[in-house]
C-alpha positions as CSV (number, residue, x, y, z in Angstrom):
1,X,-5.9,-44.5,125.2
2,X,-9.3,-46.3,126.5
3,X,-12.5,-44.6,126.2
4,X,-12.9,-42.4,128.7
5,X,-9.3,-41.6,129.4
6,X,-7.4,-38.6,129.9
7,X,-4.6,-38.0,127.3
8,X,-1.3,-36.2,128.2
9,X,-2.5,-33.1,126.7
10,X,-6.2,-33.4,128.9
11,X,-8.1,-34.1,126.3
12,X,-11.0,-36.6,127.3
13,X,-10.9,-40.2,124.6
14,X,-14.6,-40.4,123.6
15,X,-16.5,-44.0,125.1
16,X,-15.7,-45.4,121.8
17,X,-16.6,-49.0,120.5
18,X,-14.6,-49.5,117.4
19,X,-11.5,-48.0,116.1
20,X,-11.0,-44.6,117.3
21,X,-8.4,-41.7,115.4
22,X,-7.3,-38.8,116.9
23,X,-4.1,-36.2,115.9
24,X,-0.8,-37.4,117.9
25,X,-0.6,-35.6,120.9
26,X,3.5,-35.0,120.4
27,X,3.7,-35.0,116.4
28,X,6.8,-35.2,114.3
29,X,5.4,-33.0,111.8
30,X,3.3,-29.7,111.5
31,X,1.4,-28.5,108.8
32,X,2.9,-25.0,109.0
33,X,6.5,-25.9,109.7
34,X,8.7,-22.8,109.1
35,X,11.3,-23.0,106.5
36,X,14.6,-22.8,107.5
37,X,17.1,-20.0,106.8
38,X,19.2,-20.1,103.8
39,X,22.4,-22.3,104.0
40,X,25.8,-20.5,103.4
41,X,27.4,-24.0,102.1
42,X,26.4,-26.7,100.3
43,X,27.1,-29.3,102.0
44,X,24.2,-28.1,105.0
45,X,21.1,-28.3,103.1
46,X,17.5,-28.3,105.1
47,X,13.9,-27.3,103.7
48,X,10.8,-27.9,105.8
49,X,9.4,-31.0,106.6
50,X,5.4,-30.7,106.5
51,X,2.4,-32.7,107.5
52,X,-0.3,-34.0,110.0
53,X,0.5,-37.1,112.3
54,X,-2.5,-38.9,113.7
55,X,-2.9,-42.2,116.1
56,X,-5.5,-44.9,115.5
57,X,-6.6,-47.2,118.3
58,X,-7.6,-50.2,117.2
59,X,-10.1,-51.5,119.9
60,X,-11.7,-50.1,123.4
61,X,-9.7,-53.0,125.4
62,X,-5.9,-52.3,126.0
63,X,-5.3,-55.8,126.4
64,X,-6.9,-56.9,122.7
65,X,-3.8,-56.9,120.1
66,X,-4.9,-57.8,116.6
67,X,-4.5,-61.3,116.2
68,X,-7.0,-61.7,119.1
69,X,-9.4,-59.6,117.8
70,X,-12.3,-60.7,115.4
71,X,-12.2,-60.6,111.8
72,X,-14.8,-57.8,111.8
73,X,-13.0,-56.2,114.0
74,X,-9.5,-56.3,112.1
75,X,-11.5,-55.6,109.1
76,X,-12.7,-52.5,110.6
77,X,-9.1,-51.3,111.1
78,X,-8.3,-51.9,107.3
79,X,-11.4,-50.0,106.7
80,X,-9.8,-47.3,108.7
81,X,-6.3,-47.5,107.1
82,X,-7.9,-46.9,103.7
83,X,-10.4,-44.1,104.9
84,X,-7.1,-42.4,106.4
85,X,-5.1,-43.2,103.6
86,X,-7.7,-41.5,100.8
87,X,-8.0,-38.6,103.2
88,X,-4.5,-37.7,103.7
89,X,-3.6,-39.0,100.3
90,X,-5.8,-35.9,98.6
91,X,-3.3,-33.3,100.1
92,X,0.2,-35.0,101.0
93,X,2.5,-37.1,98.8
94,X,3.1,-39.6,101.4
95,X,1.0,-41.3,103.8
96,X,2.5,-43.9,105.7
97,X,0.6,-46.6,108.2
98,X,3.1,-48.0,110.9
99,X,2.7,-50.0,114.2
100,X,5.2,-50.6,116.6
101,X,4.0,-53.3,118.9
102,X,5.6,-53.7,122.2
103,X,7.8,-52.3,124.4
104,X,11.0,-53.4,123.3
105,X,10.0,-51.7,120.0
106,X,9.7,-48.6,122.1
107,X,6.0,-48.3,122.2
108,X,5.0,-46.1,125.3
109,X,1.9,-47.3,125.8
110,X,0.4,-50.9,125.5
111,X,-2.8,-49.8,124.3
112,X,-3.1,-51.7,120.6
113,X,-2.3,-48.5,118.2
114,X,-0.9,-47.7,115.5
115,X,0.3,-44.6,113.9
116,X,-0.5,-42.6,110.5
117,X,2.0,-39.9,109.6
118,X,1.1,-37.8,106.6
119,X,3.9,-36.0,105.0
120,X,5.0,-32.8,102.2
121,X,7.8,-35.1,100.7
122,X,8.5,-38.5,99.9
123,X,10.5,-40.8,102.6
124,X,13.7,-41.9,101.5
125,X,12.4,-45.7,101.7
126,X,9.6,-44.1,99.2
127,X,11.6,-43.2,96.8
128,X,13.9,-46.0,96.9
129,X,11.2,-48.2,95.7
130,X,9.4,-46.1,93.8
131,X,12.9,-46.0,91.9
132,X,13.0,-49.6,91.4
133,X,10.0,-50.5,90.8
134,X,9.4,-48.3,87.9
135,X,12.9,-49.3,86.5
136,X,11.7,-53.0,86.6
137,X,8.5,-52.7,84.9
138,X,10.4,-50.4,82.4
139,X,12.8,-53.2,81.6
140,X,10.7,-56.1,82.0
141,X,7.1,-55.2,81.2
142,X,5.6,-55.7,84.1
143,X,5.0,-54.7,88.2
144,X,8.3,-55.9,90.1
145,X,6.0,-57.1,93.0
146,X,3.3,-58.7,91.1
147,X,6.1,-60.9,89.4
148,X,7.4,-61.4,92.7
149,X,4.7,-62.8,94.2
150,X,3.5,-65.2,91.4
151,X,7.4,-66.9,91.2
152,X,6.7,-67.0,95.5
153,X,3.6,-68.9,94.9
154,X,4.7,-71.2,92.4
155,X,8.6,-72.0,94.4
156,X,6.8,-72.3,97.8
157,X,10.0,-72.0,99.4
158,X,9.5,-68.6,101.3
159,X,5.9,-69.2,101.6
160,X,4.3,-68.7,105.2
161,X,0.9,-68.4,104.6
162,X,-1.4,-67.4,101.6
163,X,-5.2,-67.3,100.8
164,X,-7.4,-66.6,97.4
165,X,-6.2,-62.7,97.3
166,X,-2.8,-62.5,99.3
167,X,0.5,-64.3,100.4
168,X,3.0,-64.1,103.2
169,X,6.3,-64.7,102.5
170,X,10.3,-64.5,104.0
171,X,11.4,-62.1,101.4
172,X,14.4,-63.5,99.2
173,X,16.5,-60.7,100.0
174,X,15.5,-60.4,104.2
175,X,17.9,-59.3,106.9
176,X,16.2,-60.1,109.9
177,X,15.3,-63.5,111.0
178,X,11.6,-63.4,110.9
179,X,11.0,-60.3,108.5
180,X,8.2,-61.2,106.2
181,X,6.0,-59.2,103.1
182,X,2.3,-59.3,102.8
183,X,1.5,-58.8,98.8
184,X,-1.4,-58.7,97.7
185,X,-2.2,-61.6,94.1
186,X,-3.9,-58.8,92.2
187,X,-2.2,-55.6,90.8
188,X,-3.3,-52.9,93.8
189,X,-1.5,-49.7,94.0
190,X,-2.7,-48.8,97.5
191,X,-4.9,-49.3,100.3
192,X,-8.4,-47.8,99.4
193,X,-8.1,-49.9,96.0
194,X,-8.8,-52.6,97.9
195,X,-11.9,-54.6,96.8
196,X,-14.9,-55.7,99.6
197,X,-13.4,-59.1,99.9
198,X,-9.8,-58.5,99.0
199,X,-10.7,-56.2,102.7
200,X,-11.9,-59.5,104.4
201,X,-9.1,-62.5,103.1
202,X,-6.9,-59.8,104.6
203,X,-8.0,-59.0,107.6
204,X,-8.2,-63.5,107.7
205,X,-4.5,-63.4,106.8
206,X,-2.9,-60.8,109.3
207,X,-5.0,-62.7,111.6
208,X,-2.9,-65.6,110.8
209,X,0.3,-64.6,110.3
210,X,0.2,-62.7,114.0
211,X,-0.8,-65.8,115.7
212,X,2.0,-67.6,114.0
213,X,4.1,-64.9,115.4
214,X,2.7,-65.3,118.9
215,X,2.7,-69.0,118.7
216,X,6.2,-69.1,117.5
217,X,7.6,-67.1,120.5
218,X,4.8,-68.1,123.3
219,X,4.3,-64.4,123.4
220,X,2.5,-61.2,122.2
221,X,5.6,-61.1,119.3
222,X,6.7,-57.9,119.0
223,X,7.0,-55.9,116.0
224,X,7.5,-53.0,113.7
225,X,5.3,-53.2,110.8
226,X,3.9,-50.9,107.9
227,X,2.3,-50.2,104.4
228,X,3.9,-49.2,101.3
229,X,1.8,-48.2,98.2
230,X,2.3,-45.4,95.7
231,X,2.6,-42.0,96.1
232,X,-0.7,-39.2,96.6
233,X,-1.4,-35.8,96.2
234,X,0.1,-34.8,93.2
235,X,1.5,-38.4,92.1
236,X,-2.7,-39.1,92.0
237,X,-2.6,-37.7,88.5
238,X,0.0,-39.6,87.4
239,X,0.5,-43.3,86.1
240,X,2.2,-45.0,89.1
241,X,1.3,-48.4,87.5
242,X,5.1,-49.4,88.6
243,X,3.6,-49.9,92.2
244,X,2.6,-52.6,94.2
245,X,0.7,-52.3,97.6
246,X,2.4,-54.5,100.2
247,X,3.0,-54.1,104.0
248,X,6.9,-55.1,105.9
249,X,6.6,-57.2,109.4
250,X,10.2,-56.7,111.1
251,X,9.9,-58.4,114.4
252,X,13.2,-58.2,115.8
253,X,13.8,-61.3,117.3
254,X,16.9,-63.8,116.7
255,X,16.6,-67.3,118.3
256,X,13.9,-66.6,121.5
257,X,11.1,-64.0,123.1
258,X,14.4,-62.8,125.1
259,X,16.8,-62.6,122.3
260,X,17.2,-59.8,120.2
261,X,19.0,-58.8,116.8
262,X,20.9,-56.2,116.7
263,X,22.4,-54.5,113.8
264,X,26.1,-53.4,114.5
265,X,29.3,-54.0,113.9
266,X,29.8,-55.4,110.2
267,X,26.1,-55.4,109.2
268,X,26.4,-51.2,110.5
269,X,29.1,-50.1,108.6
270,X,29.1,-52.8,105.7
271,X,26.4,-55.0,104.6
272,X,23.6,-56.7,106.2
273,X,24.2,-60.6,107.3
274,X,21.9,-63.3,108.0
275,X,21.7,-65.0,111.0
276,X,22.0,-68.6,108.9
277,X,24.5,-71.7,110.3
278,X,25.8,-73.3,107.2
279,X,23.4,-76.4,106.9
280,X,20.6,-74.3,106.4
């Protein structure tokens, strides 16, 4: 993926200085996917899955993860994200921003990346929140995330880092050890909302909160992590006031840079635990 390279596919990367997007060379989804036939039961339902999947690097240096980078330079990424999401947003539904960092996240390539998959229909995760979140503010008058984040700010107990527009916290209801949720303080229904300097405090706190990550494991902490905000396309013309922009970290280490979770037995087949002794 550095400028210059030579992709899988033998297409040339461009000597490029800043962020740099380009279609996946292997995507998950195709713009002209063919239906499929017509089910003779049921219980075997299928339609076509739709879209455009595209990679963004986030600097010309493979070794350069984000929280080494500059501020400008992580700002320029966000710049990106929002740019990416408006542009897919006019045609598809759903755009969703995901990075897996590292290998034992399966990233193929160490190259700092992430990835942008643009899709026909709604995610199941989507929709799940979507559901609640317009339940709440239907029941209690106001955005289920916003609340959220002001009764994190006032208790201080989840809080891991916050600044004049945003806050980090160990959501009340995590599974893994070290998951957290980036909200924003303001009412922001997705990415290109984003004021000028709501852009800057958050490129300041992702800076931040990855060097805690790195500093807690003495390593480049790995990690899946992604942004949620309302639906596009067709949900532009609608009110989706019930929605809150926030982005998920799930690094998925338990007690050490060599020790993983892992999400089986019980927690597979009944309900998530938490990896808690008693005294705490």
């Amino acid at each position: 993926l550095c400028p210059g390279a030579t992709r899988a596919n033998g297409e040339v990367n461009p000597q490029y200085e800043g962020t740099f997007v380009f279609p996946n060379d292997f995507p998950a989804l195709q713009p002209d996917a063919p239906e499929p036939g017509a089910s003779d039961h049921p219980l075997f339902r299928a339609a076509a899955a739709r879209g455009v999947c595209k990679v963004m690097c986030f600097h010309p240096w493979s070794d350069l993860t984000l929280p080494l980078m500059s501020l400008a330079e992580i700002r320029a990424v966000i710049d990106a994200w929002a740019e990416l999401a408006a542009e897919l947003g006019a045609s598809y539904p759903w755009v969703q921003i995901f990075e897996n960092k590292g290998a034992m996240m399966g990233c193929s390539n160490p190259h700092p990346h992430c990835q942008v998959w643009a899709s026909s229909f709604l995610p199941s995760e989507a929709r799940l929140e979507d559901r609640t979140q317009r339940q709440h503010l239907s029941q209690h008058g106001v955005p289920m995330l916003l609340e959220y984040a002001e009764q994190e700010a006032c208790r201080k107990e989840r809080l891991v880092v916050e600044n004049a527009d945003w806050l980090v916290v160990v959501p009340y209801w995590a599974t893994w050890p070290y998951q957290t949720l980036l909200l924003p303080r303001r009412h922001v229904c997705r990415l290109q909302d984003l004021r000028e300097g709501e852009r800057d405090s958050l490129a300041s706190i992702m800076q931040r909160l990855l060097i805690k990550y790195d500093n807690l494991f003495e390593v480049s902490c790995p990690y899946p992590m992604g942004w949620h905000g309302a639906p596009t396309g067709p949900y532009l013309e609608e009110d989706c006031g019930h929605w809150q922009l926030h982005a998920h970290y799930y690094p998925p280490l338990l007690r050490s840079a060599t020790v993983r979770k892992f999400m089986v037995g019980y927690e597979m087949l009944a309900q998530a635990q938490r990896d808690l002794t008693p005294e705490q």
